[in-house]
C-alpha positions in Angstrom: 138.0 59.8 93.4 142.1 60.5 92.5 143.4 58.0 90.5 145.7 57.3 88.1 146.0 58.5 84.3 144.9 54.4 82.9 147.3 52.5 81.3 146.6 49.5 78.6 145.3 46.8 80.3 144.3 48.0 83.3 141.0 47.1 85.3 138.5 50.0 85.6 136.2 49.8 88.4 133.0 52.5 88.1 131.0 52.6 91.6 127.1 52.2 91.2 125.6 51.5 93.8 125.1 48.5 95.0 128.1 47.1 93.1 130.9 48.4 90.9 130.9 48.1 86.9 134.3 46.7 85.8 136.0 47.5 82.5 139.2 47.0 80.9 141.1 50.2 79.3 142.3 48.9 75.7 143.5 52.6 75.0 142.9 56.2 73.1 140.0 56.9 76.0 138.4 53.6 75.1 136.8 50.4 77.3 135.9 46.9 76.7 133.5 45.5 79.1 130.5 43.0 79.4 127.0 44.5 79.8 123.7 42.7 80.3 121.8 42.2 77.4 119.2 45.3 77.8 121.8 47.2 79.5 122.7 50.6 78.1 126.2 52.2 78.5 126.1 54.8 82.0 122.9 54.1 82.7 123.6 52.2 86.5 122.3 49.2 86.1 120.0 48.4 88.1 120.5 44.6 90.8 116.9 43.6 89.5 118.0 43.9 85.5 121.2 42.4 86.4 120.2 39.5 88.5 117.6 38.1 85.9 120.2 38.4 83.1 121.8 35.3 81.3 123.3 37.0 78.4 125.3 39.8 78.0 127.7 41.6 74.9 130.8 42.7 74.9 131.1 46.0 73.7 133.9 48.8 72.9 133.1 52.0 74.2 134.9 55.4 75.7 135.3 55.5 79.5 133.6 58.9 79.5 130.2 57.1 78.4 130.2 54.5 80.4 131.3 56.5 83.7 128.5 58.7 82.3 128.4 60.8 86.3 129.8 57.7 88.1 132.7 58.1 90.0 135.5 55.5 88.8 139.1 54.5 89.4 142.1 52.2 87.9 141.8 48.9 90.1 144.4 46.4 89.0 143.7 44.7 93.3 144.7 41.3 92.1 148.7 42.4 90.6 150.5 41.2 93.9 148.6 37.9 93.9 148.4 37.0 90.2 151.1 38.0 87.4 149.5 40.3 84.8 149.1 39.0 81.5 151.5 41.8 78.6 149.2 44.8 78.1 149.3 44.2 74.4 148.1 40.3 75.1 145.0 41.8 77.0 144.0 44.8 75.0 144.3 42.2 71.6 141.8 39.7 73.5 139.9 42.4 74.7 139.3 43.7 71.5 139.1 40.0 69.9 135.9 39.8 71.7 134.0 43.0 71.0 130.5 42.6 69.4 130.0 38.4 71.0 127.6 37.8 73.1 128.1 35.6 76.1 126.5 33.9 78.9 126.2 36.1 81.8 125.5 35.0 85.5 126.1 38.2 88.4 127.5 35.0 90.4 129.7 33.0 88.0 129.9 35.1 85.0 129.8 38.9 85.1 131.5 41.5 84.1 134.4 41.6 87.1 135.0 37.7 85.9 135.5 39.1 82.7 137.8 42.2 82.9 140.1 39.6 85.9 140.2 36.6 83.2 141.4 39.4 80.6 143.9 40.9 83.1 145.5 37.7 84.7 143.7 34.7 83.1 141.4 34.1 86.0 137.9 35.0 86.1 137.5 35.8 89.3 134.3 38.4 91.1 135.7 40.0 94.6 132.1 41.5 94.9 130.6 38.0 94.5 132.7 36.6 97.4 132.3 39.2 99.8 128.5 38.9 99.2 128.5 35.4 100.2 130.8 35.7 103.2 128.9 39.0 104.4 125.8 36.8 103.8 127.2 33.4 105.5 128.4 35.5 108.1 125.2 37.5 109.0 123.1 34.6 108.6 125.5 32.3 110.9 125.4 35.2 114.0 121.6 36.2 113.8 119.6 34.2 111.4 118.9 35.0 108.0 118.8 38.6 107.0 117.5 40.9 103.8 118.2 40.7 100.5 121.5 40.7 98.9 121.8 44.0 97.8 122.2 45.3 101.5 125.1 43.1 101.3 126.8 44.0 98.4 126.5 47.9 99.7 128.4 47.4 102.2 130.8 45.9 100.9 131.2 48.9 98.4 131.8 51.0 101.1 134.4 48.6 102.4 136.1 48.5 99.5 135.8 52.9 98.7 137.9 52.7 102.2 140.5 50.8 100.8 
């Protein structure tokens, strides 16, 4: 997947199926992004380990291990719609909060909240919306359907499109 060289700041978005992983690129080949306590670096996590979660630790790694064989690509999606806080602003928060361990919550409080509150100051999850609509959708037309992780696949695929 082409994309560009990352820049400070900027939101990394690693494709594993069902969702995406999101980091933030604080520089010199290096990541900060929230993992579910358990969760180890390139590993794909899977929706089972990441659904029970409720904690989660920052952590400062290098893109290449935490892409580990994933595909990946700079996705700053939200710059026409929210202003971007300074590169140097994000990178020093980012870094502020390397080694804390948070609450984590794959509808309210994961790791695409994270990196978008970083980037613009609002912790936002695309992924999380589009799994409800899909889901409010599909149930409103034929009844409800399978689990969520159907869902969030095809909305991966949407968004690989885009």
């Amino acid at each position: 997947m082409a994309s560009p060289k990352p820049q400070l700041g900027d939101l990394i978005e690693i494709f594993r199926p069902p969702i995406s992983h999101w980091a933030i690129y604080v520089g010199s080949g290096y990541v900060v992004h929230l993992v579910p306590t358990g969760g180890i670096s390139g590993d794909g996590e899977s929706g089972i380990k990441l659904a029970v979660a409720d904690r989660a630790i920052v952590k400062k790694e290098r893109l290449c291990d935490v892409v580990g064989k994933d595909l990946y690509r700079v996705n700053n999606k939200h710059d026409n719609k929210y202003k971007p806080l300074p590169p140097s602003k994000i990178v020093q928060q980012a870094e502020k909060l390397v080694g804390q361990v948070m609450s984590y919550s794959v509808t309210s409080q994961n790791c695409e909240h994270f990196v978008n509150e970083l980037r613009y100051g609002v912790p936002r999850s695309d992924q999380v919306t589009d799994v409800l609509m899909t889901q409010g959708v599909t149930a409103g037309v034929i009844g409800e359907v399978g689990p969520a992780p159907a869902a969030l696949s095809s909305c991966r695929s949407k968004r690989e499109k885009q």
